[in-house]
C-alpha positions, 0 to 999 in steps of 0.5 A: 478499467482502463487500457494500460491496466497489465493482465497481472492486475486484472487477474489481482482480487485487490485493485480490481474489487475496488475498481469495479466496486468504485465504478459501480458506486459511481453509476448508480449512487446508491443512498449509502457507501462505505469505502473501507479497509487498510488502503487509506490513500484508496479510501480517501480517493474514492470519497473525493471521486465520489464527491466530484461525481456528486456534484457533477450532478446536484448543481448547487448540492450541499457537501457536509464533511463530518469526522469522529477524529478531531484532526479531520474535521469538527468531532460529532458522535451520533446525534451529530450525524443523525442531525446531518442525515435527517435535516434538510439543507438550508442551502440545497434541496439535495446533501451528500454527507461524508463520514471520515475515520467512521471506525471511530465513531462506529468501532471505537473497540475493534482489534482490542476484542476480536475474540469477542462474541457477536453483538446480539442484535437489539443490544446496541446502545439507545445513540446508535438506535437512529441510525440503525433505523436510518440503514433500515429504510435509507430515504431522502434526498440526503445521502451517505459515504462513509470512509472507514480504516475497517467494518468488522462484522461481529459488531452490529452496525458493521453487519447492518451497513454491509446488508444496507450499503454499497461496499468499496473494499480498499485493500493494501497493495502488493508491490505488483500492484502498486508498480502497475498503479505507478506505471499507470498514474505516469502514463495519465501524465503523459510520461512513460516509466520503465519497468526498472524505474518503478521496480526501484521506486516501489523498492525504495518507498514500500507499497503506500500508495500515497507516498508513491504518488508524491514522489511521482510528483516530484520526479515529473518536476526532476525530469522536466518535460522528458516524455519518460521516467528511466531507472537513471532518473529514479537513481539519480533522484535517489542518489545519496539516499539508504533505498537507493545503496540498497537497491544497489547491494541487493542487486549485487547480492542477487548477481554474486558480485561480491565487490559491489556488494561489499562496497554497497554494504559498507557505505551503508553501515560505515558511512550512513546516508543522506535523504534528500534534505540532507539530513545525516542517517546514521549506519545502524539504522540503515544497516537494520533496514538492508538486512531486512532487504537482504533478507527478502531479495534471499526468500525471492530468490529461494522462491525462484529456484523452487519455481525453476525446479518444477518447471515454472516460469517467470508468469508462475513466479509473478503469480507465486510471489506478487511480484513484476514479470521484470522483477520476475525475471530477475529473480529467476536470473539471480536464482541460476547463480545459487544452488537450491540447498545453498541458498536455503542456508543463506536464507537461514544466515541471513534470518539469523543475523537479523535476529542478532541484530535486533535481540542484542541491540548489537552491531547491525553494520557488522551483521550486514557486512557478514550476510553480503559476503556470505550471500555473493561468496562462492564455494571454491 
């Protein structure tokens, strides 16, 4: 665990249990890991984290990637895998197998019967016999990582590679988490990021990790060789983009400035945006997607003033909400300029117009303009 690592994500269950969990794996090289869950980007950096542990330490080992999916690598089913781990390298003494998309070949029909019984043990089919005798006795200079996007435990394979293996959970991040990882990926660049900066990164381009770290990527290149990323680089960088003019309504929203709102919510859904390749976006879409956002920067601020009537702070709404102390802070600010039943209807007309929105196929622009001037209108 590093320094720059915030309380608030020591404290999360999440990146924290796949630290440590990756951590451990890493010292110990157990004979078989499985790094599994929603977070592929997690998933797919802990394989190759323990891939160059691997070979830091067999010079001269031999990597066999092995995939179910055919997109990844050449498709195998068991006796494929099973040729891998019981044979001996011509190559090495010593072979590190990699499974990638495991689910595919181990969980075929997970999601499609959860609400099916457990899978009585011995009633698997004869393919999978090999290897539910090679998670009984793991043994070998072979060894096994399996990266899988789940590990239900109502199927036996997924029960027995629980008892046998060592387990790397990679969850989904929550928008704290993911500033925190931000804010620290920056920093082993050697650049410093504001909390601004990240807040509207994270904002603009959800919690996917792997999405955030290519626009990390191209940021360093757009602020050169500046030791730090501000929320005017990230703007500017952002500028002619949908996240970057509803980054700016809500902000207005959650000010009650009613001009700024206005005139953010107009040119989103009159004019439309560019991306950054330019490419035209047309009003209704990006009007669905700020009324979503002006929905939930409502529910936050909703949250904020229930946190303020009992006493809390900006640490118990951070905790409440998963959010940054400094979007913490900012909601806690927003949340002085409404009073708590007002903003509960706005929450309602807000809940309200998207719905319209959506169930009419009808006029998102308009339902956007309608929620901004509602949420930043004052009662006289």
């Amino acid at each position: 665990m590093t320094e720059r690592q915030s309380t608030f994500t020591r404290n999360r269950p999440g990146i924290r249990q796949y630290q440590t969990a990756l951590a451990e794996a890493l010292d110990s090289e157990p004979p078989v890991v499985v790094l599994y869950g929603e977070s592929e980007f997690l998933r797919v950096e802990g394989v190759r984290r323990i891939r160059d542990a691997w070979r830091a330490r067999h010079h001269g080992g031999e990597v066999v990637t092995l995939a179910a999916d055919p997109g990844l690598a050449k498709p195998l089913g068991f006796s494929g895998l099973m040729a891998e781990l019981g044979g001996k390298s011509l190559f090495a003494r010593e072979k590190l197998v990699e499974l990638r998309r495991g689910e595919k070949l181990f969980f075929p029909t997970a999601g499609k019967r959860d609400d099916a019984p457990e899978d009585a043990p011995g009633s698997s089919p004869g393919k999978e016999k090999g290897f539910l005798e090679y998670l009984a006795s793991p043994s070998g200079s072979n060894r096994l990582v399996v990266e899988s996007a789940t590990l239900p435990q109502n199927r036996v394979i997924g029960k027995r590679l629980t008892e046998a293996a060592r387990l790397v959970p990679c969850p989904a991040v929550s928008p704290r988490e993911a500033g925190d990882w931000l804010r620290e990926r920056a920093a082993a660049g050697g650049r410093r990021m504001d909390p601004e900066a990240v807040e509207l990164l994270v904002r603009a381009h959800g919690t996917a990790l792997g999405s955030l770290a290519s626009e990390l990527d191209k940021l360093e290149l757009y602020v050169g060789d500046a030791g730090s990323i501000g929320v005017r680089d990230v703007g500017e960088f952002l500028t002619g983009t949908v996240e970057f003019d509803i980054f700016g309504l809500t902000n207005a929203v959650e000010a009650r400035n009613l001009r700024e709102a206005l005139s953010f919510a107009r040119r989103i859904a009159v004019e439309g945006s560019r991306d950054q390749k330019g490419k035209k976006d047309d009003g209704e879409h990006s009007a669905q997607r700020a009324l979503a956002m002006l929905g939930s920067a409502a529910l936050g601020v909703l949250r904020a003033k229930t946190v303020l009537a009992g006493g809390g702070d900006a640490r118990a709404l951070a905790d409440a909400a998963g959010v940054s102390p400094w979007r913490a802070e900012r909601l806690l600010a927003a949340a002085r300029n409404f009073q708590l039943p007002e903003i509960r209807g706005l929450v309602d007309l807000v809940a309200g117009e998207i719905k319209k929105a959506h169930a009419t196929g009808g006029d998102a622009p308009l339902s956007l303009e309608t929620a901004a001037a509602r949420l930043t209108m004052k009662k006289r």
